[in-house]
ROTIVEX-708127 format. One record per atom (N, C-alpha, C): residue number from 0; y, x, z; residue in three letters; atom name. Coordinates in nm, 3 decimals. Layout:
BEGIN
NODE, k, north, east, up, r, a
NODE, NUM, Y, X, Z, ALA, CA $
...
This chain:
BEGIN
NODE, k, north, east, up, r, a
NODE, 0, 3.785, -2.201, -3.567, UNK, N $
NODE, 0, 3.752, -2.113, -3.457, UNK, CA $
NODE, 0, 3.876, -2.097, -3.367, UNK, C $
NODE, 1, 3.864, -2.082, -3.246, UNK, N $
NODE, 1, 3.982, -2.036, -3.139, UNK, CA $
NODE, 1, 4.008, -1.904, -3.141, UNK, C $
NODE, 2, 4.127, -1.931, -3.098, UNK, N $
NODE, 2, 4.174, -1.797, -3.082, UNK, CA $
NODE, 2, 4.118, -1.710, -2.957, UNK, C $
NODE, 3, 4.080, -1.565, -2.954, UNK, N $
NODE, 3, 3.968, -1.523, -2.878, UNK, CA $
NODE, 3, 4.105, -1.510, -2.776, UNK, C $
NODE, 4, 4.040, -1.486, -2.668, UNK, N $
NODE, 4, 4.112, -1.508, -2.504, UNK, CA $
NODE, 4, 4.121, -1.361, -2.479, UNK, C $
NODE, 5, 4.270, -1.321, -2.395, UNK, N $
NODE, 5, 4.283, -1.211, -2.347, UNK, CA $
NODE, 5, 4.174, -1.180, -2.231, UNK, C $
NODE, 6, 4.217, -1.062, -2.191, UNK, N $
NODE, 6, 4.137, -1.019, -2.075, UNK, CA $
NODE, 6, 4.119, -1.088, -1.954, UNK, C $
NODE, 7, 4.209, -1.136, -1.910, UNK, N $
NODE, 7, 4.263, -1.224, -1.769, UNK, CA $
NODE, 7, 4.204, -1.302, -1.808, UNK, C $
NODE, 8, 4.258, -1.415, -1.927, UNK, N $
NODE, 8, 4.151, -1.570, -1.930, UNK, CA $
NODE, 8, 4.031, -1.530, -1.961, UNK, C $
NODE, 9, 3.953, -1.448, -2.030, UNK, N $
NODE, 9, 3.814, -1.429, -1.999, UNK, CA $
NODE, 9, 3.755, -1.390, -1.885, UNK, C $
NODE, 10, 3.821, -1.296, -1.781, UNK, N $
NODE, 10, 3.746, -1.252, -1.687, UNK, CA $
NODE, 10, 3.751, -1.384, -1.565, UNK, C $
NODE, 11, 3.910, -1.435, -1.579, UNK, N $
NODE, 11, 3.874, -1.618, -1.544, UNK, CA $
NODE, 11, 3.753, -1.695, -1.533, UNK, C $
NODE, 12, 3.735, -1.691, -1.643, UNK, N $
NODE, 12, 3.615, -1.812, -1.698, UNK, CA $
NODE, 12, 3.525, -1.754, -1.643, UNK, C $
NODE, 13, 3.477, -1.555, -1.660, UNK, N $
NODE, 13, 3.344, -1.517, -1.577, UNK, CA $
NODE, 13, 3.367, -1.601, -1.449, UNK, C $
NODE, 14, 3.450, -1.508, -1.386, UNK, N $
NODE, 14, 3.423, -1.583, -1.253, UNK, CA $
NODE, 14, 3.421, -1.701, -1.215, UNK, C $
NODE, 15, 3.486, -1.828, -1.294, UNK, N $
NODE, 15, 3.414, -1.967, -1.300, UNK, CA $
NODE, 15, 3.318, -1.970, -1.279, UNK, C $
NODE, 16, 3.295, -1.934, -1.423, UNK, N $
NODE, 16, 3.149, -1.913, -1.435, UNK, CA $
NODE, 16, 2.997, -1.889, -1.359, UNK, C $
NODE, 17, 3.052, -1.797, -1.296, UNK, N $
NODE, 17, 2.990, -1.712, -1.172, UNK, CA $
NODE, 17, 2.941, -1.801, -1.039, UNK, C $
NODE, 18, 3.062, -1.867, -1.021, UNK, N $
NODE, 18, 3.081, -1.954, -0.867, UNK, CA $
NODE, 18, 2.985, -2.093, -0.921, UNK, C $
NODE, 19, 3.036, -2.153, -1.032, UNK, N $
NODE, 19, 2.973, -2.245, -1.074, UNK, CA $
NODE, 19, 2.810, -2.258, -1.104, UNK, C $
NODE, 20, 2.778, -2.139, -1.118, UNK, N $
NODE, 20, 2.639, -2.070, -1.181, UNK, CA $
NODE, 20, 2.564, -2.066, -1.050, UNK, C $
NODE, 21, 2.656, -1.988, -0.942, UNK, N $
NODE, 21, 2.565, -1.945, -0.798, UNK, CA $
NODE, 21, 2.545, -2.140, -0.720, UNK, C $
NODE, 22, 2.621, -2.268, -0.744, UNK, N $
NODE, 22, 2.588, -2.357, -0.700, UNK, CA $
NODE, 22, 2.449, -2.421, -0.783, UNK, C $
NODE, 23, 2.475, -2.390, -0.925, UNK, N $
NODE, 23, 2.361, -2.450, -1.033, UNK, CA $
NODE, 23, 2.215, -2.407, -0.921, UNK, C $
NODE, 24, 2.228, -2.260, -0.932, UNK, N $
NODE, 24, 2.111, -2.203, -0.868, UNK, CA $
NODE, 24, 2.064, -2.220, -0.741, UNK, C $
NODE, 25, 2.166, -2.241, -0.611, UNK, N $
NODE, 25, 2.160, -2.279, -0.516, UNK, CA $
NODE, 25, 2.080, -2.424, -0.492, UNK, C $
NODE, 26, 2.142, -2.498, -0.541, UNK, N $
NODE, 26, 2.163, -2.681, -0.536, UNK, CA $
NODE, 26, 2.057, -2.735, -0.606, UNK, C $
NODE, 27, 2.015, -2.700, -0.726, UNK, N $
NODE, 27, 1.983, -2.734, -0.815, UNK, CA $
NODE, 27, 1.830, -2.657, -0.861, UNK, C $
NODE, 28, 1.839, -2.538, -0.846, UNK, N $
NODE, 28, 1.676, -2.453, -0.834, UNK, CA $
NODE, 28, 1.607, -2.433, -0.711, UNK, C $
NODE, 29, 1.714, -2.449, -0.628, UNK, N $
NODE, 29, 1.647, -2.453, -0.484, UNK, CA $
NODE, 29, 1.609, -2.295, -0.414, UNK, C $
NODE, 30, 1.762, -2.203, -0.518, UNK, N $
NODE, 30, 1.728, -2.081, -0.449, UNK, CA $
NODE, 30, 1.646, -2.000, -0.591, UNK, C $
NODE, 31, 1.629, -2.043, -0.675, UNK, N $
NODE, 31, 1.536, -1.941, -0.767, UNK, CA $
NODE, 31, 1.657, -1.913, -0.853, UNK, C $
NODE, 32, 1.634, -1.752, -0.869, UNK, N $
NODE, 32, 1.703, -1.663, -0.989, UNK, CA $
NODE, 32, 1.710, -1.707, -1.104, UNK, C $
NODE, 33, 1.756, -1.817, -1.218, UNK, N $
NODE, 33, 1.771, -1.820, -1.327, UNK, CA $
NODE, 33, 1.795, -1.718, -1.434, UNK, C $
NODE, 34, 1.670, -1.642, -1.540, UNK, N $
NODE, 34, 1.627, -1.587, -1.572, UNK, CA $
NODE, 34, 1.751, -1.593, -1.693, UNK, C $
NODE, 35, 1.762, -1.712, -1.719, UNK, N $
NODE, 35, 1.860, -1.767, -1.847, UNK, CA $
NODE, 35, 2.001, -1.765, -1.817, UNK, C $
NODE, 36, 2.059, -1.669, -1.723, UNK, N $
NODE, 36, 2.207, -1.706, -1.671, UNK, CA $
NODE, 36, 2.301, -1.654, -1.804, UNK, C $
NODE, 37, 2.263, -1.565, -1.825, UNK, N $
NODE, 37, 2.361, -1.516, -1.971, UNK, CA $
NODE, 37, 2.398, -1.618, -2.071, UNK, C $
NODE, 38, 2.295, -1.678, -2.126, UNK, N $
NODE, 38, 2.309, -1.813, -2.198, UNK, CA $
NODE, 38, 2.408, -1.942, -2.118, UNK, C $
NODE, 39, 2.337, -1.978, -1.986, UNK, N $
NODE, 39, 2.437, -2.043, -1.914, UNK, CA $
NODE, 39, 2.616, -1.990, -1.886, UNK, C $
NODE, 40, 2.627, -1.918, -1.840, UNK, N $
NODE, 40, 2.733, -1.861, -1.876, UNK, CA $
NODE, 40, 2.829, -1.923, -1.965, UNK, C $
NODE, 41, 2.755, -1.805, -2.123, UNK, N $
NODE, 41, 2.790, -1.844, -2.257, UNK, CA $
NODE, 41, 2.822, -1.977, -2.234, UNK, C $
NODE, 42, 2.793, -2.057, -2.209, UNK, N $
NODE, 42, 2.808, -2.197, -2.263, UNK, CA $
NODE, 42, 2.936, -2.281, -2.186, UNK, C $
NODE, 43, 2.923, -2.192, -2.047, UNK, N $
NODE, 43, 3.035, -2.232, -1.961, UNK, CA $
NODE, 43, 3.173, -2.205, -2.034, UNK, C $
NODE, 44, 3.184, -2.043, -2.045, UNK, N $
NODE, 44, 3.318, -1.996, -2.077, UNK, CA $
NODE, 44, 3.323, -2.003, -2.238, UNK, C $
NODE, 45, 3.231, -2.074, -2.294, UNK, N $
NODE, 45, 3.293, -2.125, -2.473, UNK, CA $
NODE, 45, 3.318, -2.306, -2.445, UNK, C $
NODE, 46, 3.286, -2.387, -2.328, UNK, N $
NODE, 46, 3.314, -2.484, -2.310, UNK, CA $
NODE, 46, 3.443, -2.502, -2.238, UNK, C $
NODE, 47, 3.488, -2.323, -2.226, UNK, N $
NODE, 47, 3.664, -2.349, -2.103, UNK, CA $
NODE, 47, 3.733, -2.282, -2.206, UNK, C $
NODE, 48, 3.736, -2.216, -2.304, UNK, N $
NODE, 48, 3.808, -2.089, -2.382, UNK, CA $
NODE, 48, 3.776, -2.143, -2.502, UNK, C $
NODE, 49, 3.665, -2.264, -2.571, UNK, N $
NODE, 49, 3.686, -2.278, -2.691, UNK, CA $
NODE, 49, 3.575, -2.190, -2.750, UNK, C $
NODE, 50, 3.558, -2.202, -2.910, UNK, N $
NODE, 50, 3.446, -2.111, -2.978, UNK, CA $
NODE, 50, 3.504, -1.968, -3.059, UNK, C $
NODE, 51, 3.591, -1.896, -2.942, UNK, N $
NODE, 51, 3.597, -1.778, -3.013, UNK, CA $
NODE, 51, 3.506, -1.685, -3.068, UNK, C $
NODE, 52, 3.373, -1.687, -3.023, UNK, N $
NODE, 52, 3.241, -1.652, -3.074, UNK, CA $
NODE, 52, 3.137, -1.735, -3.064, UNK, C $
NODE, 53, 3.048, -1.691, -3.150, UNK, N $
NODE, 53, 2.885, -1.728, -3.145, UNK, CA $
NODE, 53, 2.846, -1.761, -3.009, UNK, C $
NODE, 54, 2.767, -1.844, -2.943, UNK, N $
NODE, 54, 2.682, -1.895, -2.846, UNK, CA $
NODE, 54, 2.582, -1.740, -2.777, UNK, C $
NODE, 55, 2.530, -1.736, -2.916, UNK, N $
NODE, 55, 2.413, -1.615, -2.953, UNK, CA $
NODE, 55, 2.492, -1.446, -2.931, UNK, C $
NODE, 56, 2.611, -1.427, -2.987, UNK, N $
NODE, 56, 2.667, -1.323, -2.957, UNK, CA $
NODE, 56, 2.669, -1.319, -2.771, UNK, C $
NODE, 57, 2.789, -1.445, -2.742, UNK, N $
NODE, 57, 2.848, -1.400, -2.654, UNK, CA $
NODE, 57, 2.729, -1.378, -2.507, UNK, C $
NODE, 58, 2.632, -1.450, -2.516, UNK, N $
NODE, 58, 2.503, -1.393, -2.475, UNK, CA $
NODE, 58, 2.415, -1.300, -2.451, UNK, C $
NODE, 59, 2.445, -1.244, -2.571, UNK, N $
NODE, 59, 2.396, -1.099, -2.623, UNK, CA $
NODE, 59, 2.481, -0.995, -2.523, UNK, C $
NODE, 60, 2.582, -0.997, -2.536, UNK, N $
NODE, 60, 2.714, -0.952, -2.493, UNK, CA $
NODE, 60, 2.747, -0.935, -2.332, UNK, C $
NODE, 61, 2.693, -1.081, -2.289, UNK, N $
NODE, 61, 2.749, -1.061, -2.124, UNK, CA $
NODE, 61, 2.580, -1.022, -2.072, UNK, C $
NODE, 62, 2.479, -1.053, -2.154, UNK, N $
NODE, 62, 2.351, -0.970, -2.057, UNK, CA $
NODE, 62, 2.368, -0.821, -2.100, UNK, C $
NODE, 63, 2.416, -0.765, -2.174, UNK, N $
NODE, 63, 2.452, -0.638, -2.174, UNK, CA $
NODE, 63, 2.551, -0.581, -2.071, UNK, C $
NODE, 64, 2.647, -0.608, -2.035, UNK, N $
NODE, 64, 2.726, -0.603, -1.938, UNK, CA $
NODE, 64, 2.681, -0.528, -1.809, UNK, C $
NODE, 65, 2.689, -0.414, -1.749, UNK, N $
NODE, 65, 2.707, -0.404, -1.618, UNK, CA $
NODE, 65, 2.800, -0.383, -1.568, UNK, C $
NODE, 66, 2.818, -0.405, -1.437, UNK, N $
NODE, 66, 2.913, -0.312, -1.361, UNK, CA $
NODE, 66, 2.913, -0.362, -1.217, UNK, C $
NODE, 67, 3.001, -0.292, -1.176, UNK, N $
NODE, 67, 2.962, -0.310, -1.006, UNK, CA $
NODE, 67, 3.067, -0.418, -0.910, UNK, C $
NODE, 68, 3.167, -0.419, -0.860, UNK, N $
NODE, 68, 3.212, -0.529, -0.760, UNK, CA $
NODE, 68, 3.319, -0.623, -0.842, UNK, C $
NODE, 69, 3.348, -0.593, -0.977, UNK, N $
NODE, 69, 3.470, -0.663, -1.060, UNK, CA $
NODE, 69, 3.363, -0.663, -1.188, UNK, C $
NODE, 70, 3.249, -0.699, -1.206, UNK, N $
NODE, 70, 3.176, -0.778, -1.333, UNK, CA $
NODE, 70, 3.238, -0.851, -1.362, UNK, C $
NODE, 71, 3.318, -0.931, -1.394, UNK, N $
NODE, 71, 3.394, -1.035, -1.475, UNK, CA $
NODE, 71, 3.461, -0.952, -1.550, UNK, C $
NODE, 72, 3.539, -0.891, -1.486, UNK, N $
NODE, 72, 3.633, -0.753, -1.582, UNK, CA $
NODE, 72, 3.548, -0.706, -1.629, UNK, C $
NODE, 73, 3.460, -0.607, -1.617, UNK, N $
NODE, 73, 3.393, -0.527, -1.712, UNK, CA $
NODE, 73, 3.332, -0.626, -1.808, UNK, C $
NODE, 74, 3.278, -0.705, -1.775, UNK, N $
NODE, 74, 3.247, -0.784, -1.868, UNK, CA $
NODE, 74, 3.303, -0.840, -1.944, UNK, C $
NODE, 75, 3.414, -0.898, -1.892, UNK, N $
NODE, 75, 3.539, -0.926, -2.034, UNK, CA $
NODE, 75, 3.550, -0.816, -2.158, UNK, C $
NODE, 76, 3.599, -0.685, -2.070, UNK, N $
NODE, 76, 3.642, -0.551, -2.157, UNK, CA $
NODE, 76, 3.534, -0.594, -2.250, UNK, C $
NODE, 77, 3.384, -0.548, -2.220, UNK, N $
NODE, 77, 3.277, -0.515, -2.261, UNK, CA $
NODE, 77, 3.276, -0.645, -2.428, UNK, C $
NODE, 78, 3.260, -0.780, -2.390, UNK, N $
NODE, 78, 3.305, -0.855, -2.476, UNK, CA $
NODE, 78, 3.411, -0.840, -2.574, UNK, C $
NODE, 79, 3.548, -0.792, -2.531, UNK, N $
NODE, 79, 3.628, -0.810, -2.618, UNK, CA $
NODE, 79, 3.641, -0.686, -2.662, UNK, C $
NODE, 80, 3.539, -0.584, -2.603, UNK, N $
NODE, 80, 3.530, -0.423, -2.724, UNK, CA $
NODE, 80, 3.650, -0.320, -2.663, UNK, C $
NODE, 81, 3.687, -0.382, -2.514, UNK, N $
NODE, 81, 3.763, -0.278, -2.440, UNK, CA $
NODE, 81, 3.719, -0.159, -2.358, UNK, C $
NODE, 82, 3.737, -0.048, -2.399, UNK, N $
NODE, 82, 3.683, 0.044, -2.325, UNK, CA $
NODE, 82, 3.714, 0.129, -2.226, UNK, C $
């Protein structure tokens, strides 16, 4: 297993994540909301950061997540149990 990623390289990878995700949907659905983005995600930032968790957790984890203009951060915290 990897070593789990600080705050900064996770909230990184969200926002990879994020930019990379809004072209998937753009380009590629033709504009439709992908229902499954949490999973996509997941798969992004354990394919840039390594398998510090479960597929299934970290899923669990970032569709739980809210927050408002810095979601990558909260979402990191939220993941790595920062409050």
């Amino acid at each position: 297993m990897t070593p789990i990623p600080d705050r900064q390289q996770l909230a990184a990878a969200l926002e990879a994540a994020g930019a990379a995700h809004h072209d998937y949907e753009t380009n590629l659905l033709g504009g439709t909301r992908d229902e499954q983005w949490a999973g996509w995600y997941a798969g992004y930032v354990l394919g840039r950061l390594g398998d510090f968790t479960s597929p299934t957790r970290l899923t669990r984890l970032l569709a739980e997540a809210s927050g408002g203009g810095d979601w990558a951060t909260v979402a990191a915290d939220h993941v790595l149990g920062i409050q």
